[in-house]
C-alpha positions in Angstrom: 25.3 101.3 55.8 26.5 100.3 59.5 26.8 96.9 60.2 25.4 96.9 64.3 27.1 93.9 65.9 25.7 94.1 69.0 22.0 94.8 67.4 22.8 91.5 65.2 24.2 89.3 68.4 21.2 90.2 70.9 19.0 89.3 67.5 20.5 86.2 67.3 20.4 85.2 70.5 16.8 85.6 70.9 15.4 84.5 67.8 17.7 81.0 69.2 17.7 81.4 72.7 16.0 77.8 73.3 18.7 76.1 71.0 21.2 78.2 72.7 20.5 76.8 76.0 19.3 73.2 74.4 23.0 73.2 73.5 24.2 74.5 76.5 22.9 71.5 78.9 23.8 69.1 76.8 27.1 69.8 76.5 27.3 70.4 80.3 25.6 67.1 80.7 28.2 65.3 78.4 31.2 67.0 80.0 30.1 65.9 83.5 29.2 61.9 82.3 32.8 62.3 80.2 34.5 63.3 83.9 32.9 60.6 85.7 33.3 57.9 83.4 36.3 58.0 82.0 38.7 56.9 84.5 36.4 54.3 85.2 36.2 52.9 81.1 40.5 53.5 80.6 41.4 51.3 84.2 39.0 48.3 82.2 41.0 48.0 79.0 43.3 45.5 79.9 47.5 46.3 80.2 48.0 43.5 77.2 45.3 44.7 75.3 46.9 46.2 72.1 49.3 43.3 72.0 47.2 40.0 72.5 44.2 40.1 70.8 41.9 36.7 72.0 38.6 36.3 71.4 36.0 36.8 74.1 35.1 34.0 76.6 32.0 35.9 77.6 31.1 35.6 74.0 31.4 31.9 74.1 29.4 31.6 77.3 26.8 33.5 77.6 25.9 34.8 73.8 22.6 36.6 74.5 24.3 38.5 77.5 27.1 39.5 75.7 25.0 40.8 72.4 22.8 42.9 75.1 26.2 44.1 76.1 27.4 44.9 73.0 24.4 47.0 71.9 24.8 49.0 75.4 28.4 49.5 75.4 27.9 50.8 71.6 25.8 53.2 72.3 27.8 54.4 75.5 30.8 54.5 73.0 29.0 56.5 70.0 27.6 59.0 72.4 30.9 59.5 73.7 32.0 60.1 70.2 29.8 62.5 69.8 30.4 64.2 73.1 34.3 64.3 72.3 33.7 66.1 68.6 31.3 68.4 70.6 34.1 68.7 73.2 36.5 69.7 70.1 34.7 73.4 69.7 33.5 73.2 73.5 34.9 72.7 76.9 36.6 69.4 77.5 39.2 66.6 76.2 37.5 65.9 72.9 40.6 63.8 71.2 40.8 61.6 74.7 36.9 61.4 74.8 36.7 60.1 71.0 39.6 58.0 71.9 37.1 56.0 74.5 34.1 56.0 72.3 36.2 54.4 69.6 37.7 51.4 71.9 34.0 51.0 73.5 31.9 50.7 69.8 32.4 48.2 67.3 32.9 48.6 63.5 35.4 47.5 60.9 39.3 48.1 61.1 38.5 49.2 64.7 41.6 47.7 66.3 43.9 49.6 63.6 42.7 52.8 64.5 43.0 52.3 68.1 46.5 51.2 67.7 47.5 54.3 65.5 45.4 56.7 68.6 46.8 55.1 71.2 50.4 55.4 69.7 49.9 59.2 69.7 51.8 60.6 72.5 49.6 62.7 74.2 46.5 60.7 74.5 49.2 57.3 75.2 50.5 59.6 78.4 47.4 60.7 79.3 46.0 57.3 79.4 48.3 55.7 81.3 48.1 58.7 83.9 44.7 57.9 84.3 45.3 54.0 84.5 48.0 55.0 87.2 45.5 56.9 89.1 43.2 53.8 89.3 46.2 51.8 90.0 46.5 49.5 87.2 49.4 48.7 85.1 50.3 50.8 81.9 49.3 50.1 78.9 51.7 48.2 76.4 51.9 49.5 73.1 
């Protein structure tokens, strides 16, 4: 008995051609908002941050702002975590993308992990590329 891959591909993508494409957009769709917002989140984090670590003087003044805040800039940050595992098996910088999801969302031992990530070389370089590009000061480590 022959195995017909081509009889077995065109089978599979019809039976799923809806997911196919589902998956498809959304991983354009993530790719693009990845692009456009990345530069934009890395020039934020400030130069001192992985050295100084003060509390927040938004927090202190305006609490209700800054939990609305929080909430949206945690989503932002897990949907970029997604988008950078997706980016892993599809087109785009998965390991930098996670690396912005995981300084924008909060959760326990977050500022350990960022420290260990940011200490990789690659993603340190390529963050302070994109920090020189917006013309802000390196990061110091």
């Amino acid at each position: 008995m022959e195995i017909n891959f081509i009889d077995l591909a065109n089978e599979f993508i019809s039976t799923y051609k809806v997911n196919i494409i589902l998956l498809g957009t959304v991983s354009f769709v993530i790719f693009v908002f990845s692009l456009i917002s990345i530069k934009w989140l890395v020039a934020l984090i400030p130069s001192d941050y992985f050295i100084n670590r003060n509390s927040s003087k938004f927090k202190i003044a305006y609490p209700s702002l800054w939990l609305v805040s929080t909430i949206i800039k945690n989503i932002l940050g897990y949907t970029l975590i997604i988008g950078g595992i997706l980016m892993l098996f599809l087109p785009g910088q998965g390991m930098f993308t996670i690396f912005v999801g995981l300084l924008l969302s909060n959760y326990p031992g977050k500022f350990y992990l960022e420290r260990k990530l940011i200490a990789m070389p690659k993603i340190y370089k390529t963050v302070n590329w994109l920090r020189k590009k917006s013309n802000q000061p390196p990061l110091k480590i």
